[in-house]
C-alpha positions as CSV (number, residue, x, y, z in Angstrom):
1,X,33.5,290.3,95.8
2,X,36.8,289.3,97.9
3,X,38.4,287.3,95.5
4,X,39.6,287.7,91.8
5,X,39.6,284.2,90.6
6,X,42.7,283.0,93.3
7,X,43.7,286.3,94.0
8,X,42.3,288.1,97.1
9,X,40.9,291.7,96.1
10,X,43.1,293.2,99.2
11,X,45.9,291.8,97.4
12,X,45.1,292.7,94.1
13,X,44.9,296.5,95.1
14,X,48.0,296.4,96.4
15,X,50.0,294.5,93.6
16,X,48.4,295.3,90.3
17,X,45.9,298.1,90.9
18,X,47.1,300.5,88.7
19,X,50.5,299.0,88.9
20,X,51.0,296.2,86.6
21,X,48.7,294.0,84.4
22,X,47.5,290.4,85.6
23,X,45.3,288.1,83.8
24,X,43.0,286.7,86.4
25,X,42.1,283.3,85.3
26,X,38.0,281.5,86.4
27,X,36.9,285.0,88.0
28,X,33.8,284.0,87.2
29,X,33.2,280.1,86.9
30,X,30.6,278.7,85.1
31,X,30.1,281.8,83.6
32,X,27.0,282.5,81.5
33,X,26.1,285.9,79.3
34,X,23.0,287.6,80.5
35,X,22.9,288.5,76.9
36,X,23.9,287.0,73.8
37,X,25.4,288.4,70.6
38,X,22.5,288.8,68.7
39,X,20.6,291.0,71.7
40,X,24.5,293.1,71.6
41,X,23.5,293.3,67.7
42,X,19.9,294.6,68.3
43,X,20.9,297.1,71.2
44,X,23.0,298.6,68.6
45,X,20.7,299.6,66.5
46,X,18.5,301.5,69.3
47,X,18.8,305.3,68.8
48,X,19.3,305.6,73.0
49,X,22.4,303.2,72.6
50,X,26.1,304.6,71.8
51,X,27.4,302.5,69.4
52,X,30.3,302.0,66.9
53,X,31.4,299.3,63.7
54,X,34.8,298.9,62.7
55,X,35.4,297.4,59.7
56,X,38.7,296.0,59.1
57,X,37.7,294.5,56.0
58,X,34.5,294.7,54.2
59,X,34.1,298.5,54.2
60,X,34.7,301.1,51.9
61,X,38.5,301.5,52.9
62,X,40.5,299.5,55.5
63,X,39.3,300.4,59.3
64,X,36.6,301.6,58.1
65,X,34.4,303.3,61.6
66,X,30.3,303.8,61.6
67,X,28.9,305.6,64.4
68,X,25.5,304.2,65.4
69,X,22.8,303.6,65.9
70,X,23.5,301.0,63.3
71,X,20.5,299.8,60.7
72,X,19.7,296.0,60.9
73,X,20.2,295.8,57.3
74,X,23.9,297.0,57.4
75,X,24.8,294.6,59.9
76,X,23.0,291.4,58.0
77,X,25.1,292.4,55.0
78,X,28.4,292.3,56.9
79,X,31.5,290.0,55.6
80,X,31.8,286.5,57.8
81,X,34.8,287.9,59.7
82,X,37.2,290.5,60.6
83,X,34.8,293.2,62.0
84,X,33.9,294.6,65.9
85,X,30.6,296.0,67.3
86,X,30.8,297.7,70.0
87,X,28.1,299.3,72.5
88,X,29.1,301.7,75.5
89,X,27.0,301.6,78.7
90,X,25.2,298.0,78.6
91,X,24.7,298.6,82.1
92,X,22.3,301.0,81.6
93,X,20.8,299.5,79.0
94,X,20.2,295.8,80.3
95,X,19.2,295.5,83.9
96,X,20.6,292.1,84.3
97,X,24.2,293.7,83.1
98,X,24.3,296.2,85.9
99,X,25.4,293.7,88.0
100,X,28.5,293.0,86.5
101,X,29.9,296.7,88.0
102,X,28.9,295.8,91.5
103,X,31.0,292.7,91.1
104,X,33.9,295.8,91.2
105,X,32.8,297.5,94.2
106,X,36.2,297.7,95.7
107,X,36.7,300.5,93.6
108,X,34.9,304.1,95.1
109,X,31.4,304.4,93.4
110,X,32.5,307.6,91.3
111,X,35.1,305.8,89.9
112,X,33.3,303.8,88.2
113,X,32.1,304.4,84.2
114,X,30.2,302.0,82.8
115,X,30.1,298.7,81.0
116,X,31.3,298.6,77.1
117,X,30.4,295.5,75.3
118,X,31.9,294.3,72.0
119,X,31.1,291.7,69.7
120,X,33.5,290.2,66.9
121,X,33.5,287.1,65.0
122,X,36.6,285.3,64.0
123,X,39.4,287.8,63.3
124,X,37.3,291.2,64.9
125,X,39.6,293.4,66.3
126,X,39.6,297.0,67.0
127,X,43.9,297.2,66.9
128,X,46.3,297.6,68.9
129,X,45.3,300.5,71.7
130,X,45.5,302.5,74.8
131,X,43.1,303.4,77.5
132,X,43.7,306.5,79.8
133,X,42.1,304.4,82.6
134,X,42.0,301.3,84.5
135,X,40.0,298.8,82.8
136,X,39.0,294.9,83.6
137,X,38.2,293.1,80.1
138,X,36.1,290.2,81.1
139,X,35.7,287.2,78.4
140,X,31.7,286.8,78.2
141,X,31.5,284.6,75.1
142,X,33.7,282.4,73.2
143,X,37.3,283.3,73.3
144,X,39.9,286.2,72.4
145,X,44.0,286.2,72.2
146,X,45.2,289.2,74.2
147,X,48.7,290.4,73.7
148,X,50.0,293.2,76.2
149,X,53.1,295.1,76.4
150,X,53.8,295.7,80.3
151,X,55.6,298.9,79.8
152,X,53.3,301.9,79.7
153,X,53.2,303.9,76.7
154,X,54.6,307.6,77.4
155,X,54.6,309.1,73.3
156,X,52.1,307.2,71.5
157,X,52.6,306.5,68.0
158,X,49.3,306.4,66.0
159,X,48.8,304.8,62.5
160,X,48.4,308.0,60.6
161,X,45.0,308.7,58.2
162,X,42.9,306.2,59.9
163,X,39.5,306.1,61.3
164,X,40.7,304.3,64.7
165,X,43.7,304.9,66.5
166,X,46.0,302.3,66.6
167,X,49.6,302.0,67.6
168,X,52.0,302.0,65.0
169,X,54.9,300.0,66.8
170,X,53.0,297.5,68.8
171,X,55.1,294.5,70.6
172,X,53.5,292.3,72.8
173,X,55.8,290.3,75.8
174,X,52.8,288.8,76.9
175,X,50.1,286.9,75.6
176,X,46.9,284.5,76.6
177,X,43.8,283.0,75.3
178,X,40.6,284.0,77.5
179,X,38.1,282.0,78.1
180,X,33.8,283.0,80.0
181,X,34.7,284.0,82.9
182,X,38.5,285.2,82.7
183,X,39.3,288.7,83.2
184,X,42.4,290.7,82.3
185,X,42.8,293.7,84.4
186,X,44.7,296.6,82.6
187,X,46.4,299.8,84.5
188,X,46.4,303.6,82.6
189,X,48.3,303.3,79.0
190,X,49.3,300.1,79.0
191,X,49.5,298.5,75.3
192,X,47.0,295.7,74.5
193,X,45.7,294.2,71.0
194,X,42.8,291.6,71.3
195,X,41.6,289.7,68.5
196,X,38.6,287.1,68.5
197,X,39.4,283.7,67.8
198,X,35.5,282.6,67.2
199,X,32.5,284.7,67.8
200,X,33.4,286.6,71.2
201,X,32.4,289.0,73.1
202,X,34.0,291.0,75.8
203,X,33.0,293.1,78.6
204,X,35.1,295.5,79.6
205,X,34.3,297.5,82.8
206,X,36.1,300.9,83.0
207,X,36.6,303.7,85.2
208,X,36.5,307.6,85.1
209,X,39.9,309.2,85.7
210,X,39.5,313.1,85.2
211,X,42.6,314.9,84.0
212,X,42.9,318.9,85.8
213,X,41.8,320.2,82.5
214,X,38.6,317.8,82.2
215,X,37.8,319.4,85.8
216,X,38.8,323.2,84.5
217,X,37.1,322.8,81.6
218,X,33.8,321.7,83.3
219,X,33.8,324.5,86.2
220,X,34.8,326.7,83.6
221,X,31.8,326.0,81.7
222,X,29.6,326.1,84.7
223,X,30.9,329.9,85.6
224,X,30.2,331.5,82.6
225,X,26.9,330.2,82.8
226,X,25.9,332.4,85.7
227,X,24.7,335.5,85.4
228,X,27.4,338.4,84.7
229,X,26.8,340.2,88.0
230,X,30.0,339.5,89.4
231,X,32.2,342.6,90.6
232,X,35.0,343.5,88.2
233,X,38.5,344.4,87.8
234,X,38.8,348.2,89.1
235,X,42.1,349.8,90.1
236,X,42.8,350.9,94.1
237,X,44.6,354.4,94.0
238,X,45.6,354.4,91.0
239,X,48.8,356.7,90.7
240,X,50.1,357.9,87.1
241,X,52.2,355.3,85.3
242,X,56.1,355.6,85.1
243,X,56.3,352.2,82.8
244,X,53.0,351.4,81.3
245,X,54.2,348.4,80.4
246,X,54.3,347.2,83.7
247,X,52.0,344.8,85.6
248,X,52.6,345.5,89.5
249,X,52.5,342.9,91.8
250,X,49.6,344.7,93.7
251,X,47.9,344.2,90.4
252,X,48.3,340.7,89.8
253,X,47.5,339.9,92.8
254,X,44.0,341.6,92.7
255,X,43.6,339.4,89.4
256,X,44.4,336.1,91.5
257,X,41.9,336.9,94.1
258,X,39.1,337.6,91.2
259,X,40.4,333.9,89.8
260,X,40.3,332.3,93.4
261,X,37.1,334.0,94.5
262,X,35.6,332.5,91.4
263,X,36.5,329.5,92.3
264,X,35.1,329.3,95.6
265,X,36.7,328.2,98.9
266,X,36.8,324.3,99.7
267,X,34.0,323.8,100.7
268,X,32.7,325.4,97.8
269,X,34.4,323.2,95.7
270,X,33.9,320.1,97.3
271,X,30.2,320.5,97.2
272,X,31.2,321.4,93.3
273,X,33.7,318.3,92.5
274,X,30.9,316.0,94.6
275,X,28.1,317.2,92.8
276,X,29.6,316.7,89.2
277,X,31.6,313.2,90.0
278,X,27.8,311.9,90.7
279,X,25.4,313.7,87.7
280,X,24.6,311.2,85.6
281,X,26.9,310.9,82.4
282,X,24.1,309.5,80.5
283,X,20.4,309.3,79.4
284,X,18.3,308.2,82.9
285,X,16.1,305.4,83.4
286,X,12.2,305.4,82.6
287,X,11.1,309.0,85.2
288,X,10.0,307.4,88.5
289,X,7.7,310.2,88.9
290,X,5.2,311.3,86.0
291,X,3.9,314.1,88.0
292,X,3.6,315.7,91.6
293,X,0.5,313.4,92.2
294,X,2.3,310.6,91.5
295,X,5.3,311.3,93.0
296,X,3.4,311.4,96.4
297,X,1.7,308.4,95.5
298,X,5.0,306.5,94.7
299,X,6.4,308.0,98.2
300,X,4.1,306.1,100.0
301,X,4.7,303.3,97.5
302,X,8.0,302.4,98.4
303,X,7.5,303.1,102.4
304,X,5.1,300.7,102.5
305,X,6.7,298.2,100.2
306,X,9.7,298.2,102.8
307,X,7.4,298.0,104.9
308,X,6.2,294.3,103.9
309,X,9.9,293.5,103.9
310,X,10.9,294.9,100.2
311,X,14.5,296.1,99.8
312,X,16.3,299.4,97.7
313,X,18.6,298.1,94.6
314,X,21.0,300.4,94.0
315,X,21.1,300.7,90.1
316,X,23.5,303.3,89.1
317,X,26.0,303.4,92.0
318,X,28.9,305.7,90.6
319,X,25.9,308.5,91.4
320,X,25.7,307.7,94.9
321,X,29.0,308.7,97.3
322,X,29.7,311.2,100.3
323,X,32.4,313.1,101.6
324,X,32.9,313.9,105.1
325,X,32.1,318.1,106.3
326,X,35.0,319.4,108.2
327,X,32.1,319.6,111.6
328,X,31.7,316.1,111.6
329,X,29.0,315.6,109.2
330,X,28.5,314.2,105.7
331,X,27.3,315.3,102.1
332,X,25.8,312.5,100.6
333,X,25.4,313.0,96.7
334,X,23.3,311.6,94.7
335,X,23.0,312.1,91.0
336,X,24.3,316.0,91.1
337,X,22.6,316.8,94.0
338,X,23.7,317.2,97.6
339,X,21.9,317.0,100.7
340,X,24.5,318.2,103.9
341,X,24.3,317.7,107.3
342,X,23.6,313.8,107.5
343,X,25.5,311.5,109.8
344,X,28.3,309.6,108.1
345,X,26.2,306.5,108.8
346,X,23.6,307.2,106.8
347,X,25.6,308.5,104.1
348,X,27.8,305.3,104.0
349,X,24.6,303.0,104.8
350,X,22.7,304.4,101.3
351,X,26.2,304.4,99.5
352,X,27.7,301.2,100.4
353,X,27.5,297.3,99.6
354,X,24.6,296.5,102.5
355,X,21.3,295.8,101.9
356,X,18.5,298.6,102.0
357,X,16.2,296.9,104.2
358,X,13.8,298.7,106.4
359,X,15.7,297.2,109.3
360,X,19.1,298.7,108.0
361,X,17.0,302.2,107.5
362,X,15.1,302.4,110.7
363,X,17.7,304.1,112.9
364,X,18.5,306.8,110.5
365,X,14.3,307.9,110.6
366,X,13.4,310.1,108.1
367,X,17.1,311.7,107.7
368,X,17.5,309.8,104.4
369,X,14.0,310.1,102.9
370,X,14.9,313.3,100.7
371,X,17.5,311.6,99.1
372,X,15.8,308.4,98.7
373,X,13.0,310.1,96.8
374,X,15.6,311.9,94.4
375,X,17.5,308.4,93.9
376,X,14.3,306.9,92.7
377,X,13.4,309.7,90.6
378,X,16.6,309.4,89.0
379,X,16.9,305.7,88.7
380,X,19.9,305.3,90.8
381,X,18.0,303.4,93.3
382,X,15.4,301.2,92.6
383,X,12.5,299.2,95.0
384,X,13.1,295.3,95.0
385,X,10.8,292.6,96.1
């Protein structure tokens, strides 16, 4: 994608991208759902599906949430109005839909989430909201009135004793109707409060933005997995105490080197944060492989497919990226796993926007073949006629 509707996508990074709000009107012309409300309805009652009803009226109490998977029976008894479904990671779910995130390939592949769909008759709404991340809300079906405050929300105020959280002291300074095909992109924390003015639904395409503590946390967790055999604490020289109470420099600075050791140096950590941006944050696709046996058979599947001029569709592309080794070289990552050494050609080649044709392959030889077999065994790339 260059453009955004009249806006060129150089532009819009460096205007709005997580500057300022812009509704971007005809992004996609003509636009037409590759699903329609009632398939949203169904996916949302599949047990592999995450997804939510709020109930603004019609429910036990005001705002009323249900975590799914939702029975068909609950939603056929719902009021005619004033309610939201909404299903995370449609992508994954509905082939057809992962195309909507390449359309946002300006973005690097690990910053990309996945693709939440909602569904709301007249008067659905989920309240008036923040996000902690970028986020592109794309008008699929019928229409919705945005309202925005441009002014990003330091303190936020929630409605207190409620099943959502939703601003207390919401103003909008801006506001549009969106029609298929109009997108309204969003930066971190900025105010917005959609409600549908027929049946709707919205796509909204968001984007991982890790706080320190989200990356901590998850190293953290990682370390005390391992096995205990670390070396401990133990004193150097250790002279009687004149102030017990006292924690010497020579002592805290032991304890840092444990902590930094631990760790790991930068290259250990790069493998780390490379590895864990690209696992896959949800359920896979169908296993390529059943067995060994077939795994060889399906390796000689997909050469020979390419072969007779078949091509690779990349199908999950926030789990394939690279980073560039301080020798000159590249690890290329794909879905938690690295494979070092490879030319930064090859990296960007199996990463990037070009076609996977044998042609495009060829001068790479076999360098790429490991990783190739893992990203069809994970389902982040797929063979193509």
């Amino acid at each position: 994608m260059t453009h955004l509707g009249d806006l060129s996508v150089a532009d819009f990074m460096t205007t709005y991208w997580q500057k300022q709000p812009v509704l971007l009107r005809g992004v996609f012309p003509d636009f037409a759902s590759p699903i329609t409300p009632q398939d949203l309805l169904g996916l949302a009652c599949e047990p592999d599906a995450t997804s939510r009803l709020i109930m603004e009226e019609g429910g036990d109490y005001p705002w009323q949430l249900h975590y799914g998977p939702l029975a068909p029976d609950e939603l056929a008894d719902l009021p005619e109005s004033k309610w939201t479904v909404l299903v995370q990671e449609v992508d994954r779910l509905v082939p057809a839909m992962n195309e909507m995130l390449h359309r946002f390939r300006f973005v690097p592949n690990w910053r990309l989430d996945d693709l939440m769909v909602s569904y709301a008759p007249e008067g659905g709404t989920v309240g008036a909201h923040i996000d902690n991340y970028d986020v592109f809300l794309i008008q699929g079906w019928g229409h919705r009135r945005w309202g925005i405050n441009h002014t990003p929300v330091q303190d936020e105020v929630l409605v207190p004793d409620m099943d959502v959280s939703m601003l207390a002291d919401f103003e909008a300074d801006a506001e549009w109707v969106l029609a298929p095909g109009d997108v309204l992109y969003l930066p971190p924390r900025i105010a917005h409060h959609g409600v549908a003015i027929d049946d709707c639904m919205t796509f909204s395409v968001g984007f991982r933005a890790p706080s320190p503590q989200d990356l901590l946390l998850k190293l953290l967790e990682e370390l005390t997995e391992q096995d205990d055999d670390a070396e401990r604490y133990a004193d150097q020289d250790l002279a009687p105490a004149e102030a017990p109470g006292l924690i010497t420099g020579a002592e805290l600075g032991r304890l840092r080197a444990m902590l930094t050791d631990a760790l790991g140096d930068r290259t250990t950590l790069d493998a780390w944060l490379g590895q864990y941006l690209t696992r896959p944050r949800r359920p896979s696709y169908d296993d390529y492989y059943d067995d060994e046996e077939d795994a060889t058979d399906e390796a000689i599947d997909w050469r020979t497919a390419l072969a007779e001029g078949a091509t690779f569709r990349r199908r999950s592309v926030p789990e394939l990226a690279f980073f560039a080794q301080p020798d000159g070289h590249a690890t290329l990552l794909v879905s938690g796993t690295a494979f070092a050494d490879m030319t930064p050609e090859a990296a960007a080649l199996l990463t990037g926007t070009a076609p996977l044709t044998a042609a495009a392959l060829a001068p790479h030889g076999a360098a790429l073949d490991a990783a190739i077999d893992h990203a069809l065994a994970t389902g982040a790339l797929e063979v193509a006629a």
